[in-house]
C-alpha positions, 0 to 999 in steps of 0.5 A: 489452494488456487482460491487461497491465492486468488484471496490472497491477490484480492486481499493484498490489492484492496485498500482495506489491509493490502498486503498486510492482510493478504500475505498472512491470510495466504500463508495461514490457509496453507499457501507456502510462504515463498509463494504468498509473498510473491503474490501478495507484493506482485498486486500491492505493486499494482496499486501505485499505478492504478491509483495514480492514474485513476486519481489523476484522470478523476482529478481532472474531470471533477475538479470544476465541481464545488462539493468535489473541490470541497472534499478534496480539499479536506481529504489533502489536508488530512493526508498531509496531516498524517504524512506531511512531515516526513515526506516534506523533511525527507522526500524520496526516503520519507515516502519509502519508509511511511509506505514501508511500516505495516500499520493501519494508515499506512501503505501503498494507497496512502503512499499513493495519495502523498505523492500526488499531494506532494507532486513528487514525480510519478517514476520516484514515487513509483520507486519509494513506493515499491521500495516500501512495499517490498520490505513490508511484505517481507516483514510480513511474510516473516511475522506471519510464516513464524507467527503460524509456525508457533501456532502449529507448535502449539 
């Protein structure tokens, strides 16, 4: 069980599902529900940090470089393309109710990339972006677990 909740974690973390891959993972290898939860939001929390700061410094450093300034640029009109309207009309909400619907594109990681695109200062990022991530990994958490307890019935 202790590699089903190390996957769990890794999954929940990585850019390539986040916690909506993570938490119904955990809870359809046998992870108790309660647990995968806390799990799986406990390392998406850890996103908004890690990336801020990452980001930040990165940033920093390769801004002077043409092919990154090029790029970057690219990537922001992308991003505020996907995320821009609700996050401008609606700020702090906005931000929490993109990061909060578990679909592809969305997430803590492109919640993430908008603050910093927006300049939305890191405390209230930080406190949408956990708002979100809480409510999808309940939402999450609820699909998956009656999701596998319709499975079993089966």
């Amino acid at each position: 069980m202790f590699i089903d909740i190390l996957f769990t974690i890794l999954f929940s973390v990585s850019p390539l599902g986040e916690a909506r891959v993570g938490i119904p993972y955990g809870i359809l290898n046998g992870v108790p529900p309660v647990l995968a939860f806390l799990s799986g939001l406990a390392a998406n929390l850890l996103v908004f940090p890690i990336m801020h700061t990452i980001v930040k410094a990165f940033d920093q450093r390769m801004w002077k470089y043409s092919l990154y300034k090029k790029q970057s640029v690219r990537l922001s009109r992308r991003a505020k393309n996907i995320v821009g309207s609700s996050i401008e009309k609606y700020g702090f909400w906005g931000l929490m109710i993109f990061v909060m619907i578990p679909l592809p594109v969305t997430g803590a990681y492109m919640g993430s990339i908008a603050a910093i695109l927006f300049k939305i200062p890191p405390k209230r990022a930080f406190s949408a972006i956990s708002l979100g991530v809480i409510i999808s990994c309940s939402i999450v958490t609820l699909g998956a677990y009656f999701g596998n307890l319709g499975i079993q019935l089966i």
